[in-house]
N, C-alpha and C positions, 0 to 999 in steps of 0.2 A: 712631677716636674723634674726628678733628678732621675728619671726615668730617660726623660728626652731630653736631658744636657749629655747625660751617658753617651746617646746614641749620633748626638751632632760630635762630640768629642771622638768618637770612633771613626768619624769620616764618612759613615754609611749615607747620609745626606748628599753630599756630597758626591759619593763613584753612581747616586740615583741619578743628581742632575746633571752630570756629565755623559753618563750611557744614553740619557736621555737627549742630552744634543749633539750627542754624536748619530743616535738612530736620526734626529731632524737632519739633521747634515748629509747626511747621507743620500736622507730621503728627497731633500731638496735638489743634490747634486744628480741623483738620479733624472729628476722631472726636469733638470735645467739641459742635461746634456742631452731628454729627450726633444725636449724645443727646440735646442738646436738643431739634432738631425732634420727632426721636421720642418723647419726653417730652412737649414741647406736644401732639403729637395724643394720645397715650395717656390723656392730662388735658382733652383734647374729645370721646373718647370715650366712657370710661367713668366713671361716677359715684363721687368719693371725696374725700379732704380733700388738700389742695396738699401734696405731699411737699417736705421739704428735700433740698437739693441731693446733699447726703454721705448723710445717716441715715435719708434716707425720712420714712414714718411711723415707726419705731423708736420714739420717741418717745412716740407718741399711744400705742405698746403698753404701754411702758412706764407709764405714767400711769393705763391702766385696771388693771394689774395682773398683765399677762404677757401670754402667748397663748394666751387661754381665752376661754371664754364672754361674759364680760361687754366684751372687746375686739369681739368680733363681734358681742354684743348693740346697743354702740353704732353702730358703723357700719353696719348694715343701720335702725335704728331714724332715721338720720340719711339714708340713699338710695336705701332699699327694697330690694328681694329683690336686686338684683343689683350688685355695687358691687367699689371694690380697693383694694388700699395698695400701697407699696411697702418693701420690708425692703433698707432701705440703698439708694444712689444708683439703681440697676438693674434689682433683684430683682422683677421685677411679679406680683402675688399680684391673683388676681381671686377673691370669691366669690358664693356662689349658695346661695340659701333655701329658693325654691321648691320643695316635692318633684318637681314633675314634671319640673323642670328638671334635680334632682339625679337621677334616674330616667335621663333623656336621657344626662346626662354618663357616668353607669358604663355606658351604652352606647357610648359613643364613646371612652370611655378605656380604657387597659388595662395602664398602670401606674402607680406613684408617683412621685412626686417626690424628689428629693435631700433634698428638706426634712423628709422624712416620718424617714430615715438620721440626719437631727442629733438625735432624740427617741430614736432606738433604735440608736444605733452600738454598741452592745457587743456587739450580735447577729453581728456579724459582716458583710464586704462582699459575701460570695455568698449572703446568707440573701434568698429567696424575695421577700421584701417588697423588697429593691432590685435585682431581676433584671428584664428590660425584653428582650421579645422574643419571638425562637423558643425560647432558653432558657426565659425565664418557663415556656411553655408547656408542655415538655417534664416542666420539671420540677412543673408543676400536675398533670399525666396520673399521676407516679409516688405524688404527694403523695396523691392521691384516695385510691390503692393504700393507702397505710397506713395511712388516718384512715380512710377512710370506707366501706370495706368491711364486709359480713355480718358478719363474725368479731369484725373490730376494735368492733364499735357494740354486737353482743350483749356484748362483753367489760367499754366504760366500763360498760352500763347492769348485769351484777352483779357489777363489783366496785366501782362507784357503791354501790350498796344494801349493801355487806358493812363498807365505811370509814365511809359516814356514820351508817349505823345504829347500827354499835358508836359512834361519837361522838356519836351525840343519846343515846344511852341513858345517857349518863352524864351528863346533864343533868340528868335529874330531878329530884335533890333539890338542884339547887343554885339560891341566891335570884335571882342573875344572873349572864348570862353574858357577856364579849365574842367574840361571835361573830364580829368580824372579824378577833380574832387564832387565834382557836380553828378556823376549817373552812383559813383558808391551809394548814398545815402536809396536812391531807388530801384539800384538791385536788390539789397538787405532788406527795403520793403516788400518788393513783390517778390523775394522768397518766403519770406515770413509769413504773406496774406495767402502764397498760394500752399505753403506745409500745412500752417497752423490753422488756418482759419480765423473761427468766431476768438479764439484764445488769443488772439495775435491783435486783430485788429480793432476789438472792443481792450485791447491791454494798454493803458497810457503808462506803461514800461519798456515800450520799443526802442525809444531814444536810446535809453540807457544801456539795453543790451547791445544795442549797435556802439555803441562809446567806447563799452569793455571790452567787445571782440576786437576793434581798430585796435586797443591799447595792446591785446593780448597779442594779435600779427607782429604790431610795429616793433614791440619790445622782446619777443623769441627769441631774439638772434645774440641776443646779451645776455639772458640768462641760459639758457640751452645747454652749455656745458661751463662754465665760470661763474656760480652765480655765487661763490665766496667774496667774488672782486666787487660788488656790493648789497653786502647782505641785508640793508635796508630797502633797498630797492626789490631785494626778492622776495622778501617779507610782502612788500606793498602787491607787487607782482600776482604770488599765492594767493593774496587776500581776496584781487581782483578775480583770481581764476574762481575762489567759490562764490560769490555776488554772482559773477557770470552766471555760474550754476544754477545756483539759489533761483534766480532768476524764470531758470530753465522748468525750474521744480513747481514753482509758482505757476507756470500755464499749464503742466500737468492737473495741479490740483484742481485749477479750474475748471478745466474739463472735465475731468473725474466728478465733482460737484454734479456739472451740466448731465453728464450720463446717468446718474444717481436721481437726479430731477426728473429726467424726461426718456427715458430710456428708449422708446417707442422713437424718438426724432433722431436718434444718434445709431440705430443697428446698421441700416447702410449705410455711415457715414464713412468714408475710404480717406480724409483724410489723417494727417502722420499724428496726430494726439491722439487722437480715437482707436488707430489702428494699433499702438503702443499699450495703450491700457486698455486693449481686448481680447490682444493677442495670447493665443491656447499654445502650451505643448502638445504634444502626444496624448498625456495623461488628463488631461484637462485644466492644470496648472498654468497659474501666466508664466508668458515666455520671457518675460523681459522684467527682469530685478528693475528697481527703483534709480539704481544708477547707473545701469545701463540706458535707459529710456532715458534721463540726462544726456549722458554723454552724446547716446544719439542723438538726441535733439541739438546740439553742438555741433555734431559732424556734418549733419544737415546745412544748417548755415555757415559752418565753416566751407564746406564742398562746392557752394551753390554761391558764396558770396566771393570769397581771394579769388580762384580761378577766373569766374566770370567777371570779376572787375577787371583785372589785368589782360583779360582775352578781349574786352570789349575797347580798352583803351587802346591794345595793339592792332585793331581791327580801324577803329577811327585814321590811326596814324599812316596805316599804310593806305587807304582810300586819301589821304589828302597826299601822303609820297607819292602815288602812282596816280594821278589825275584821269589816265586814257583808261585804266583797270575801274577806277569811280566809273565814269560816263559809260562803260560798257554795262555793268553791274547794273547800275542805274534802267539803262533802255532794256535789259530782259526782265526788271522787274516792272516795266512798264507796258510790255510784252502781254504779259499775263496778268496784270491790275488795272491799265489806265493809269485813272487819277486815285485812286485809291490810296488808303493810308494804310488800310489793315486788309490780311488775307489771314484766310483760314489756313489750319498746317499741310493740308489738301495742295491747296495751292500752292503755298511755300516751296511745294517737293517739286513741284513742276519744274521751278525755276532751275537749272541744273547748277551755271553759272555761282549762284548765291553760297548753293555749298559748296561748289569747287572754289571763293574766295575766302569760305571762312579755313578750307582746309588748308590753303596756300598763307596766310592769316599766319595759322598754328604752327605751319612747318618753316616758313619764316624767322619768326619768332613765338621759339617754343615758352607756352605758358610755364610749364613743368623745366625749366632745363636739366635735370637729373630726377630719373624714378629708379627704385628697386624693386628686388622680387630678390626672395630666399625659396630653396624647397626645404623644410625640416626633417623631411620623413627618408628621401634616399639621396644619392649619390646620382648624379645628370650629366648628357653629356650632350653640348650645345657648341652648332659649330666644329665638331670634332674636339673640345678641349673637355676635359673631364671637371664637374664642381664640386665638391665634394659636399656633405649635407649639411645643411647650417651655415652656410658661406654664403654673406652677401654678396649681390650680383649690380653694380651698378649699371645705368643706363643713358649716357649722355643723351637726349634728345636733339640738344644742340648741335652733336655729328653728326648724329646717324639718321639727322631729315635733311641734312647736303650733302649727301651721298650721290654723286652724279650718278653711278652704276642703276640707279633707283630711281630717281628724281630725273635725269637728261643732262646732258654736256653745259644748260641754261641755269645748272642749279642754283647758282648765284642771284640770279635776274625770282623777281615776281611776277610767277606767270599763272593764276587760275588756271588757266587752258591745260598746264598739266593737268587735272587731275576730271575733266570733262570723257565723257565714254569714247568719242570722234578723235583722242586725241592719242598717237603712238606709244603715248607714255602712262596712257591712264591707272591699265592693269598690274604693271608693278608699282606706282606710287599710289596706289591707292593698297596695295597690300601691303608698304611698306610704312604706310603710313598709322602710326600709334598713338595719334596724340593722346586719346584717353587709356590708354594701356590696352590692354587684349584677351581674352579668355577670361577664365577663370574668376579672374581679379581685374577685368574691365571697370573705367567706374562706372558705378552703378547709377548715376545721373548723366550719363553721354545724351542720352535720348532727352531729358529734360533742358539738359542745356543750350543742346541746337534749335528746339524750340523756340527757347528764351534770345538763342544771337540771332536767329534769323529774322525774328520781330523788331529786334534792337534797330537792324539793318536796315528793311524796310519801311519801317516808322520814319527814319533818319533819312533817306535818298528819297524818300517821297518828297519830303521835305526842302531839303535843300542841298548845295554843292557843299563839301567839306575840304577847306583849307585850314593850311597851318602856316599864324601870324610871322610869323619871322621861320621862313622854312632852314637855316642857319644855323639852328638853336637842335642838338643831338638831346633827344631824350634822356641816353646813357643805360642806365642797368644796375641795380641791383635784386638780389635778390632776399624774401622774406617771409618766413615761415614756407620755405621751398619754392615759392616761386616769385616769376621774374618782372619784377615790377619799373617803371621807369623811374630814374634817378630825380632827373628833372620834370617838373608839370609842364610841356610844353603847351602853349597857349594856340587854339584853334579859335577859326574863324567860318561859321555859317549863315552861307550864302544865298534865299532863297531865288529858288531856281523856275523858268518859266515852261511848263510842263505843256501848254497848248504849244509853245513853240517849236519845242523836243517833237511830238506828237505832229507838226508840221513837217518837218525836216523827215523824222523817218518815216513819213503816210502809214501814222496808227490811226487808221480811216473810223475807228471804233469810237474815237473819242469827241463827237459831236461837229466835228469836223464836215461839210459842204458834201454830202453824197455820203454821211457813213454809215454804217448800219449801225445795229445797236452794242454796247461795251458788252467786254466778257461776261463769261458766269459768272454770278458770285456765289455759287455752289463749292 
């Protein structure tokens, strides 16, 4: 002890912690005056508004209203297609308008960014959207297997036609409807019945899961980056996200069970439970940890359920906005069905019109209004601007699908017909068109989903004309868990429609009509 009062009495304590924070000091001043240089050139490089020291732009997002649309409306509006901000002291976010340059980027990219996780963290850390690599890859190859196989795609498109039929038919006689709360509940099922199967539909846990994801969307945007401002809330939040899980884990097991049972009934079975708890590495090891095949199971319904609810509500809206675009839609789907309610995906494709409105739909009003892509591994050059590696790349979707140079001097107006083979404009908006992103990092459900709208579509215009109750009343906009939802429910009204009379008017001779021959194929 009077060892070491000697030695604090000598000072030597003392000239320790002072050399010592002089070397911090130093150190620090060193790394600060590098920021800086780097910051000067970043701010002679590319076109943007002078960030503060600490918050960046923060601010300037703040001020336009979040990080949506109208944030990227102004700063492109203010330094053209290609421009950046920064999110707090360091964070350098660059984006890009242009379609051909967003075109270029999902070639050269091929995953997201961490920023893409702060929107969607409930999914889980091994869900698909924040895998980066030869994983990603691996597990893109197995993802094809359960979504977008023969079986799986004939399966959304009839039991697409069986869920929404019985729920348009019970529309009929009512004055109006909200269709945005009314088709949620039976897309979340006929995702569920057509991933899961026996697991899903013999599961009286459906409700539930569907309760927890709504709460888990609705409430994102509160917790995401503040969630000290109520830490009760986030507590309950977390709790909800593992229930969620838990949940997820529970139709694992079940299956797992069922396989363990009956193994002979379950080897070709393709769908996403089975293919999860069978799936081989290399080595003959499963590929997929415990909580990864959660997560996925997550990303699954999370991918196939917000998108597709918000793309089918923007879809209803603009068939009752544009009445002449319904009736046209309508007569080439009658073209090729008659009276028919369902078609095969055979025939769907024929229709050309149907996907040139779901595409016009999308580019309207973008589901996504912002995506990313990072490259990690090098340095890119997009556009002629160089990105350096590790550098998020944002992606207005909202400019860069009104792009007249791309879209036609009409880009404003809803016109299907852009995006038809016959039409001048087809070949660059159809190349410019991204809605589900591109290469690499396309999603991995594009092909499942068009199945699913095209059914929505047709089930719905067989049926009946679709108006909106007080056409007056603006949907509005926000956005949740990244994408763009309507503010307001606006209230629709369906009208059934007289299809021998239609079938009168344009002599569809097919349709039992006085001298007709007999109706299409149903091949």
């Amino acid at each position: 002890m009077e060892e070491l009062k000697k030695i604090w009495q000598s000072g030597l304590i003392k000239k320790i912690v002072k050399a010592n924070l002089v070397i911090f000091a130093v150190w620090y001043l060193k790394k600060f005056l590098a920021y800086l240089k780097w910051r000067k050139n970043v701010l002679a490089t590319y076109p943007m508004s002078k960030p503060n020291l600490i918050l960046g732009n923060v601010m300037d997002i703040v001020d336009a209203g979040g990080f949506d649309e109208t944030y990227f409306k102004r700063i492109h509006s203010k330094f053209g297609e290609f421009t950046g901000f920064f999110l707090f002291s360091s964070m350098l976010n660059l984006s890009l308008a242009n379609p051909e340059h967003v075109v270029e980027l999902y070639k050269k990219t091929a995953s997201r960014p961490y920023e893409t996780k702060t929107f969607l963290f409930y999914l889980g850390d091994e869900n698909l959207l924040f895998t980066h690599g030869e994983m990603a890859k691996a597990m893109r190859l197995r993802y094809g297997k359960m979504i977008s196989n023969t079986e799986q795609l004939a399966k959304v498109n009839r039991v697409s036609y069986q869920n929404f039929g019985t729920l348009f038919d019970s529309w009929g006689d009512k004055s109006e409807i909200d269709a945005w709360a009314e088709v949620a509940p039976v897309i979340y099922e006929t995702m569920g019945s057509v991933m899961f199967g026996e697991a899903w539909e013999q599961n009286d846990t459906g409700d539930r899961v569907y309760e927890l994801h709504k709460f888990l969307i609705a409430n994102v945007n509160t917790y995401m980056f503040l969630p000290w401002r109520k830490p009760f809330g986030y507590l309950d939040y977390c709790a909800k996200i593992r229930e969620w899980r838990s949940l997820m884990d529970n139709m694992l097991k079940l299956r797992e069970a069922q396989i363990a049972a009956d193994p002979e009934k379950w080897k070709d079975d393709e769908t996403a439970l089975t293919l999860l708890l069978t799936s081989k590495d290399k080595d003959g090891n499963p590929f997929f940890s415990r909580s990864r095949m959660i997560s996925t199971t997550c990303g699954f319904l999370n991918g196939a359920y917000d998108t597709t609810h918000a793309t089918t509500f923007w879809m209803f809206y603009h068939l009752a906005k544009f009445p002449e675009v319904q009736e046209k839609l309508r007569l080439e789907i009658f073209k090729v069905l008659g009276s028919r309610k369902e078609a095969s995906i055979s025939e769907a494709r024929q229709i050309e019109y149907l996907e040139a409105f779901i595409r016009e739909s999308m580019r309207y009003k973008a589901t996504v209004p912002v995506n990313q892509r990072i490259n990690y591994e090098e340095d890119i050059t997009v556009g002629g601007w160089k990105i350096p590696k590790g550098t998020c790349v944002n992606i207005p979707n909202v400019l860069a699908s009104m792009n007249p140079d791309y879209y036609g001097p009409d880009v404003d107006e809803f016109r299907p017909g852009r995006f038809l083979s016959s039409d001048p404009w087809s070949k660059k908006a159809k190349g410019a068109w991204v809605a589900f992103g591109g290469y690499r990092r396309m999603c991995i459900g594009f092909t499942f989903a068009l199945v699913e709208l095209k059914a929505i579509l047709i089930s719905l215009l067989q049926r009946y004309r679709v108006e909106l109750v007080d056409p007056k009343i603006d949907p509005g906009n926000m956005v949740e868990a990244g994408v763009n939802q309507p503010e307001n429910h606006v209230m629709f009204r369906f009208v059934k429609h007289d299809a021998h009379a239609i079938a009168v008017e344009n002599n569809l001779k097919w349709w039992g009509l006085k001298g007709s021959s007999s109706g299409p194929s149903q091949a």
